[in-house]
Structure formats: structure tokens, C-alpha cells
N, CA, C and O atoms as CSV, one atom per row, in Angstrom:
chain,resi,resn,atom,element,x,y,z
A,1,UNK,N,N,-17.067,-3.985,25.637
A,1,UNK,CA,C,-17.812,-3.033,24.834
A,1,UNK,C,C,-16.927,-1.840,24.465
A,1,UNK,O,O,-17.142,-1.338,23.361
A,2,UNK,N,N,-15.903,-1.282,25.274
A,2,UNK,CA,C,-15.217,-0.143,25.069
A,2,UNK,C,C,-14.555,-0.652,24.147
A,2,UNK,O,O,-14.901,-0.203,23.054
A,3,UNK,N,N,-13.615,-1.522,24.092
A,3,UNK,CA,C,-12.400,-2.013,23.572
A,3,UNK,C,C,-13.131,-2.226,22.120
A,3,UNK,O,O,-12.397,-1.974,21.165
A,4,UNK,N,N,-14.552,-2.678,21.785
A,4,UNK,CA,C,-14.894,-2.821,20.722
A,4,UNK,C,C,-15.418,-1.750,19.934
A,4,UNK,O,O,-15.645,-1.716,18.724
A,5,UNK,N,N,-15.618,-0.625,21.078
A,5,UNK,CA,C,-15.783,0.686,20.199
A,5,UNK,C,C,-14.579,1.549,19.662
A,5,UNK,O,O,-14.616,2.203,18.619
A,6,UNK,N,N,-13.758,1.480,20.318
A,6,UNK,CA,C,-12.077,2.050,20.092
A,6,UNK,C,C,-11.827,1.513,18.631
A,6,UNK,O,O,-11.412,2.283,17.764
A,7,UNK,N,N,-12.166,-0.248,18.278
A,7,UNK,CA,C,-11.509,-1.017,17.256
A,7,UNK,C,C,-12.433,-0.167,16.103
A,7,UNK,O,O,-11.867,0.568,15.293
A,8,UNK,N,N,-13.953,-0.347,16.110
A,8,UNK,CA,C,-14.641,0.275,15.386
A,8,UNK,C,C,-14.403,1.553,14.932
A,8,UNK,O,O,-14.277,1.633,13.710
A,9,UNK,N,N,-14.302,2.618,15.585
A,9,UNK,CA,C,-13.786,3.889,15.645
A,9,UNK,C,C,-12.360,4.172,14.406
A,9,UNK,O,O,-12.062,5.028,13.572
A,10,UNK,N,N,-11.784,2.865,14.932
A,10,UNK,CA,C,-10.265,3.137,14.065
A,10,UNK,C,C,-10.274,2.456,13.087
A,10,UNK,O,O,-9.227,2.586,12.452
A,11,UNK,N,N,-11.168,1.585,12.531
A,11,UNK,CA,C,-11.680,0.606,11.515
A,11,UNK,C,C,-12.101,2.108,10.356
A,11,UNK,O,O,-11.476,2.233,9.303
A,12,UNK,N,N,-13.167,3.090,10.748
A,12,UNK,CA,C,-13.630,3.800,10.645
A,12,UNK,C,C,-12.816,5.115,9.821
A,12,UNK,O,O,-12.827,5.555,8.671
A,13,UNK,N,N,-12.175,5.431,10.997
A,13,UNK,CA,C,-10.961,6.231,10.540
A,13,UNK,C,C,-9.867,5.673,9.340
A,13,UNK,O,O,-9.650,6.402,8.371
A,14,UNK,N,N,-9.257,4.473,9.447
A,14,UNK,CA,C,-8.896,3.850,8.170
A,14,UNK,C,C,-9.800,3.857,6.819
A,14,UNK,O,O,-9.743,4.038,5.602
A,15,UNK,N,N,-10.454,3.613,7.623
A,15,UNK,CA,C,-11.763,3.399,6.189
A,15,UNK,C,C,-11.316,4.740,5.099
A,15,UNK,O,O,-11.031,4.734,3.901
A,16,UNK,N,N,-11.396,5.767,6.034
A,16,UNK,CA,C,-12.254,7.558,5.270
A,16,UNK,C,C,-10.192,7.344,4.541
A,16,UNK,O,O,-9.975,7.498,3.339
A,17,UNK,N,N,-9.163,7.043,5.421
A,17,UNK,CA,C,-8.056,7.291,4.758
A,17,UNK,C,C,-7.685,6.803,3.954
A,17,UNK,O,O,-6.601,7.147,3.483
A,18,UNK,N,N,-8.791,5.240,3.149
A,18,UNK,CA,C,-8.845,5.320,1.848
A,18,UNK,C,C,-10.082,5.177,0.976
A,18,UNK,O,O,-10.623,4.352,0.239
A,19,UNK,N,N,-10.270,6.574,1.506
A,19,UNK,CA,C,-11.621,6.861,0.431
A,19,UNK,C,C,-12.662,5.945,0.446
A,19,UNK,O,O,-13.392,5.581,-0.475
A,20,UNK,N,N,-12.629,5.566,1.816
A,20,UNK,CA,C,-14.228,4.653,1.705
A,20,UNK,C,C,-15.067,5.449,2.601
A,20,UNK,O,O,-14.572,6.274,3.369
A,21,UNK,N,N,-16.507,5.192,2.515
A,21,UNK,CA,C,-17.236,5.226,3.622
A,21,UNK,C,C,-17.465,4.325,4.769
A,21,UNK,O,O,-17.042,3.169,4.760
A,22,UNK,N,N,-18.213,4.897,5.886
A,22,UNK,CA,C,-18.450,3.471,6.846
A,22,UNK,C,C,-19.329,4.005,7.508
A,22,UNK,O,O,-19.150,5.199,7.753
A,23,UNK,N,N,-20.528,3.378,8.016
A,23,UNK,CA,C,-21.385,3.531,9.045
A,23,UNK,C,C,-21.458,2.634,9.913
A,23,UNK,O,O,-21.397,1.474,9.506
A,24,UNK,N,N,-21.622,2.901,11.490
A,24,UNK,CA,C,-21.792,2.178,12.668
A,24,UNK,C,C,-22.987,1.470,12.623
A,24,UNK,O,O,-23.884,2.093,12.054
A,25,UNK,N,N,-23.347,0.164,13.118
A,25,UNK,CA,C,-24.374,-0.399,12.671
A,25,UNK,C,C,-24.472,-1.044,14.428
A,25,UNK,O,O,-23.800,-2.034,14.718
A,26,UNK,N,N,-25.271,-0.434,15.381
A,26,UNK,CA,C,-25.363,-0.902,16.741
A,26,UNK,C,C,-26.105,-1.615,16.683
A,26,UNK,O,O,-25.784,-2.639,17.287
A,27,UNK,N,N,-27.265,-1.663,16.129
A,27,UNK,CA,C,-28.292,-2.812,16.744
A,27,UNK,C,C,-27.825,-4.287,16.506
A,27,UNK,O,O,-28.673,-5.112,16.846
A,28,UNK,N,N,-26.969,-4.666,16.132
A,28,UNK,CA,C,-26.529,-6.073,16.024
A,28,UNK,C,C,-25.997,-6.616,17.443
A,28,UNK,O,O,-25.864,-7.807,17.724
A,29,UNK,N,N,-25.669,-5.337,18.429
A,29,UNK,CA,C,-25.451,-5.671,19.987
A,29,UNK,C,C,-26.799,-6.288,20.433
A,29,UNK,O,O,-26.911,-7.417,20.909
A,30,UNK,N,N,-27.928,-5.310,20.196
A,30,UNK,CA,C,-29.132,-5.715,21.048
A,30,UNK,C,C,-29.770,-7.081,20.408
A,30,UNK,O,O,-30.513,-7.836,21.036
A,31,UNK,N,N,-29.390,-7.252,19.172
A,31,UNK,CA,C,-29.989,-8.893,18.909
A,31,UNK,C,C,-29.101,-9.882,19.173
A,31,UNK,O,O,-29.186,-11.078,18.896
A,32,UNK,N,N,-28.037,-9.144,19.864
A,32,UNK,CA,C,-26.884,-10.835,20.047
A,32,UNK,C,C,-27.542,-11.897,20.662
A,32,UNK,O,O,-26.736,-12.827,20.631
A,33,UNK,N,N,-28.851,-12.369,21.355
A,33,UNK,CA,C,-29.267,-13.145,21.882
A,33,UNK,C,C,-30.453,-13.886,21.148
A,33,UNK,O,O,-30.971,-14.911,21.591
A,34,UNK,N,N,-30.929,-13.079,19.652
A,34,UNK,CA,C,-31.906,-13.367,18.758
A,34,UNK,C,C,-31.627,-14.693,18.255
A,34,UNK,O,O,-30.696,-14.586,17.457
A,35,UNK,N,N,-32.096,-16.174,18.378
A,35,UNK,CA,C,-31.352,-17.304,17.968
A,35,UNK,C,C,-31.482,-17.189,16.480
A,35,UNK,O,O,-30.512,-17.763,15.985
A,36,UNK,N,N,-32.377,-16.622,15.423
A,36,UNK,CA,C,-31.984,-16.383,14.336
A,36,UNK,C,C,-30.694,-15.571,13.523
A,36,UNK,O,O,-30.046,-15.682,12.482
A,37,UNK,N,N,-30.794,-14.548,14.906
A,37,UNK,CA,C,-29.556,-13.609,13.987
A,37,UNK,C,C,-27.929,-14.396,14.060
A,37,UNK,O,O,-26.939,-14.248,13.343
A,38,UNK,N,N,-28.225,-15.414,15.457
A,38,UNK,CA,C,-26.966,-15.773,15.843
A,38,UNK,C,C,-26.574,-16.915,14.833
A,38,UNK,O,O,-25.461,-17.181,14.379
A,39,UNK,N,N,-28.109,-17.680,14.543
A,39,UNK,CA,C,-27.679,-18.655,13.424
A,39,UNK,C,C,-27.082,-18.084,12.014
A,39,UNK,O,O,-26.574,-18.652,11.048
A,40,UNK,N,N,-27.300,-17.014,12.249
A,40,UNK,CA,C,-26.674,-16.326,10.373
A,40,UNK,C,C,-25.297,-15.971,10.580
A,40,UNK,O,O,-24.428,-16.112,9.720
A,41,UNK,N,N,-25.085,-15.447,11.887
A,41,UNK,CA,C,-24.000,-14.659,11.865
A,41,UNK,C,C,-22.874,-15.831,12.500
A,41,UNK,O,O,-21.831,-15.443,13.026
A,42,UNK,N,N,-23.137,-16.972,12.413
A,42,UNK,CA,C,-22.510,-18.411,12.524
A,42,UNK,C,C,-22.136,-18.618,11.130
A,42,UNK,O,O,-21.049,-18.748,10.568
A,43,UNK,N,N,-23.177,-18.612,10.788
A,43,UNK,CA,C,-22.510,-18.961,8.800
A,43,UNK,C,C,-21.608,-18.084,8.487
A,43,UNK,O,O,-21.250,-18.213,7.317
A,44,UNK,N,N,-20.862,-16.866,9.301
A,44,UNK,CA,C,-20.218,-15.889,9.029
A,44,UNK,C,C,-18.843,-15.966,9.988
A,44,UNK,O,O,-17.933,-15.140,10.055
A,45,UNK,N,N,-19.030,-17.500,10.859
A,45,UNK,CA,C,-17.949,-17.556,11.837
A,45,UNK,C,C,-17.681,-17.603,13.127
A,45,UNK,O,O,-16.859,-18.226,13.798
A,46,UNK,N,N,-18.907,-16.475,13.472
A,46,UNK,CA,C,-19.116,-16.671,14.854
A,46,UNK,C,C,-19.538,-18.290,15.664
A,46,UNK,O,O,-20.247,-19.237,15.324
A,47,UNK,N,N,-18.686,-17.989,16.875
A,47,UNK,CA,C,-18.775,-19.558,17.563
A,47,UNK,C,C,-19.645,-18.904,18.858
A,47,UNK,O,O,-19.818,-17.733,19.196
A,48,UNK,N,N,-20.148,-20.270,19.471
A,48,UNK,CA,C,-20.673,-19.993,21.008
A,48,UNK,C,C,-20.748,-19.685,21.831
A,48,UNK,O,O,-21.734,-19.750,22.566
A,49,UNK,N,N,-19.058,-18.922,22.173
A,49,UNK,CA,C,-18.420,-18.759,22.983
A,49,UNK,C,C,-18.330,-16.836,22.569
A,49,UNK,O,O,-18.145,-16.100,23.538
A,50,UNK,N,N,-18.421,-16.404,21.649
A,50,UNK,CA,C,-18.455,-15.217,21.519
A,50,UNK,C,C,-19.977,-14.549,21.105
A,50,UNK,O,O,-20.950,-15.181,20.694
A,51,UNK,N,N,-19.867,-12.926,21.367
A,51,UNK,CA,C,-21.062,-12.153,21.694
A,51,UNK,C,C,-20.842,-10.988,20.232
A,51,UNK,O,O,-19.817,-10.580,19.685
A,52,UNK,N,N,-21.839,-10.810,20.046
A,52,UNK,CA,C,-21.947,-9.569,19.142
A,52,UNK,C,C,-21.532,-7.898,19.883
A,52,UNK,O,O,-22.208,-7.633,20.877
A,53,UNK,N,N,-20.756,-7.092,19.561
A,53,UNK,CA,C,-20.733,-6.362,20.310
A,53,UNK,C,C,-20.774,-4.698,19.757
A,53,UNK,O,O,-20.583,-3.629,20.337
A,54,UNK,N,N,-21.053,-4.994,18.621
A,54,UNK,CA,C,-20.980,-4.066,17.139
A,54,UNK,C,C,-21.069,-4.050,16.119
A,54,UNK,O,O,-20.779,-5.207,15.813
A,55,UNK,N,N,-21.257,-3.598,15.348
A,55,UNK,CA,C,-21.497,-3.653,13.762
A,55,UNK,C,C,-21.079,-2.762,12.842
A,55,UNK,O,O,-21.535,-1.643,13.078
A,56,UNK,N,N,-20.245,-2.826,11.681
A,56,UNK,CA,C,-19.873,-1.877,10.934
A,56,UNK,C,C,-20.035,-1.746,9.358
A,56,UNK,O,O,-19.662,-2.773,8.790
A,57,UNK,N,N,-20.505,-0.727,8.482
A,57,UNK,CA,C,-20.257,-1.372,7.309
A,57,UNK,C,C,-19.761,-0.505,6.433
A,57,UNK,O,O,-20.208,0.639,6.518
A,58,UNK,N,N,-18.863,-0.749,5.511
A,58,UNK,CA,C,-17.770,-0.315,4.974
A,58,UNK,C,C,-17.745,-0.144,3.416
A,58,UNK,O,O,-17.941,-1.184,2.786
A,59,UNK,N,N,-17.533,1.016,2.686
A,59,UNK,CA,C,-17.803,0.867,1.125
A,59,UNK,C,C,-17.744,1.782,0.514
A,59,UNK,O,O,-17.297,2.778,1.084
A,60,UNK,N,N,-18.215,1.917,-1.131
A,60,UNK,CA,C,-17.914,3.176,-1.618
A,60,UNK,C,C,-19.227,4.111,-1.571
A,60,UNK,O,O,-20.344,3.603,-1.667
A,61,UNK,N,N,-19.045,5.490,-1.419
A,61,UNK,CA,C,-19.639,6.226,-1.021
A,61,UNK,C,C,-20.248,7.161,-2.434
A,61,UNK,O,O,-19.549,7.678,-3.306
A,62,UNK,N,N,-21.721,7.180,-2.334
A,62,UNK,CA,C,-21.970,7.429,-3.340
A,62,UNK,C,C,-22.057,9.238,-3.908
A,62,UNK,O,O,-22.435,9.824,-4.922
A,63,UNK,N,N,-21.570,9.546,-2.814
A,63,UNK,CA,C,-21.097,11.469,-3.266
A,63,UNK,C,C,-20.011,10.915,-3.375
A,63,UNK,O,O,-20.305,9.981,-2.628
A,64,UNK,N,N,-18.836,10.656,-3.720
A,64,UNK,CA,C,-17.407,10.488,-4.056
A,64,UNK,C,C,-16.768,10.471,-3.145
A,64,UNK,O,O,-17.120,9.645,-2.302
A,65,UNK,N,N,-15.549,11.313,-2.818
A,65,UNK,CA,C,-14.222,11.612,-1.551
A,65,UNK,C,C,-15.249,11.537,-0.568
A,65,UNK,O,O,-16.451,11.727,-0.753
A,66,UNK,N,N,-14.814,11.316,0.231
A,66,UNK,CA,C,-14.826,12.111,2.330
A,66,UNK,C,C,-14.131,12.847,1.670
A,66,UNK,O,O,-13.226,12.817,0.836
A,67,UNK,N,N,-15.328,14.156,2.736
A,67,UNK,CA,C,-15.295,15.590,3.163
A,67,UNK,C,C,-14.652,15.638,4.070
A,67,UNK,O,O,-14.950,15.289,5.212
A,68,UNK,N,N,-12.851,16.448,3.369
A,68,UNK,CA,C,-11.936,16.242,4.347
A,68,UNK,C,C,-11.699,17.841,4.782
A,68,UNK,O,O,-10.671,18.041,5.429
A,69,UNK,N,N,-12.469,18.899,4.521
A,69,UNK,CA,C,-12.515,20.025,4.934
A,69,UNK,C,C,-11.960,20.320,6.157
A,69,UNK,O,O,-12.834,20.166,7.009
A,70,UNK,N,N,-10.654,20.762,6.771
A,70,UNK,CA,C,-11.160,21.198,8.691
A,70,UNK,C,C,-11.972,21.660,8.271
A,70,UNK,O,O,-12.408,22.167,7.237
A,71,UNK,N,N,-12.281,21.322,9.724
A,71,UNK,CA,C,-13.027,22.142,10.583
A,71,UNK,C,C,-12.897,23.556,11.195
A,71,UNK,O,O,-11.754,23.594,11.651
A,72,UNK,N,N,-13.581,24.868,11.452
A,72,UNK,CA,C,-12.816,25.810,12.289
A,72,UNK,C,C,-12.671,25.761,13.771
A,72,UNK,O,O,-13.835,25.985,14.103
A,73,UNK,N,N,-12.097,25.636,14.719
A,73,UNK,CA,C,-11.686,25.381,15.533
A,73,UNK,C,C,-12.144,26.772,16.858
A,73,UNK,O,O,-11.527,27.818,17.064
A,74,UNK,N,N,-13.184,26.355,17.429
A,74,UNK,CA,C,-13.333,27.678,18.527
A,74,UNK,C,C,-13.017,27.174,19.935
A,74,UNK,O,O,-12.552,26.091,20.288
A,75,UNK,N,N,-13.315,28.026,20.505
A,75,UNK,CA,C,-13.127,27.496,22.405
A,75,UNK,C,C,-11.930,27.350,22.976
A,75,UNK,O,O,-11.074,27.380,22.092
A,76,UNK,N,N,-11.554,27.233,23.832
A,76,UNK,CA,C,-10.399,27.400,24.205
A,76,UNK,C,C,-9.060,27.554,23.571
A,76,UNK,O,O,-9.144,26.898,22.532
A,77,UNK,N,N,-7.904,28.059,23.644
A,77,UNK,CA,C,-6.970,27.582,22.985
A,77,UNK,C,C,-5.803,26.803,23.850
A,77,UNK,O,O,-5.478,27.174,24.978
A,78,UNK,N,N,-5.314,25.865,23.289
A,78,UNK,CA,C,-4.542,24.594,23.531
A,78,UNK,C,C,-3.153,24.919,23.255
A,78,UNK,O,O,-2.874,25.247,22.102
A,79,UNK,N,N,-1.919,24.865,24.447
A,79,UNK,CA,C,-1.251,24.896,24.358
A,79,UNK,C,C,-0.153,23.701,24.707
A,79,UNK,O,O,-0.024,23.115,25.782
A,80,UNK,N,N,0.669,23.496,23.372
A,80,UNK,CA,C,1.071,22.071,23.022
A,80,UNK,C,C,2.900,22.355,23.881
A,80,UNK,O,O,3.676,23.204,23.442
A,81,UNK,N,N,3.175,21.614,24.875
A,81,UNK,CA,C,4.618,21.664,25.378
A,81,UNK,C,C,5.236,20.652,24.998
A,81,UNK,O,O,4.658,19.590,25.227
A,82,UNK,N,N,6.396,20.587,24.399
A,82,UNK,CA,C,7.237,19.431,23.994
A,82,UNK,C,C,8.172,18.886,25.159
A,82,UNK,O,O,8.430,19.818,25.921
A,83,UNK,N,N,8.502,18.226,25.379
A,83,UNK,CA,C,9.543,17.140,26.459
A,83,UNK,C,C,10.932,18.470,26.963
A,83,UNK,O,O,11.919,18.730,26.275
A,84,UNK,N,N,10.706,18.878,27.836
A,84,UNK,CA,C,12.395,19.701,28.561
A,84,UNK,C,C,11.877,20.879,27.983
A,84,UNK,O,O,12.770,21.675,27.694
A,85,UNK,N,N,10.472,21.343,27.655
A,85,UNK,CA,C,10.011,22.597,27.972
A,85,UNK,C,C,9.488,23.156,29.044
A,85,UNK,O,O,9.161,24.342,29.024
């Protein structure tokens, strides 16, 4: 489950770096055992031996760009040391 949220996450992040959108789509975890959903998502590849563990979906976004604004940055401040500092 972690390892499949990390992939999602960075699926995600690629996405916005070219101008797409993407939304997380979880409930496809909680029906991995639905024998209908599993029969569809077979026509899509899935074999027997594997589990649903996420869902993502990916596209153009109908306000235009990602809002690549920073952010302002409060709370602590972070101090960055380089190697033989």
C-alpha cells in the first residue's frame, strides 16, 4: 500500500509538470474484492494474482495551467548544511 502511494504521488507530481491535472481515486482499493469491478478491471489487464491498491486519473484541466504559485512559507526556519560543513 505505501509503495503504491509513493508511485501515485509521483505519477501526480509528473502529471502537474506537464500541465495536466490528476485526482486520487481510492475507492477502487475498497472494491478490489467486488467480482464485478474485478471482471472490468480484467478487460483492462489485471490478472488473479494481483490486488487493486489505488486509483488515479489523469487529464486536461478545465481552468487551464496548475496553480504553480509558492506558497508562503511560515514556522520554523530550516537550516540547509552542505557535505564538510
Amino acid at each position: 500500500m505505501a509503495d503504491s502511494a509513493c508511485a501515485l504521488e509521483n505519477m501526480m507530481i509528473a502529471a502537474n509538470a506537464l500541465d495536466l491535472g490528476s485526482c486520487w481515486i481510492n475507492q477502487l482499493h475498497w472494491l478490489d474484492e467486488n467480482p464485478e469491478v474485478r471482471k472490468f478491471m480484467k478487460t483492462y489487464g489485471l490478472s488473479d494474482d494481483e490486488t487493486i491498491t489505488g486509483g488515479l486519473i489523469i487529464g486536461y484541466p478545465d481552468t487551464g495551467l496548475p496553480d504553480r504559485t509558492p506558497l508562503e512559507r511560515k514556522g520554523n526556519p530550516v537550516t540547509w548544511l552542505g557535505a564538510g560543513e
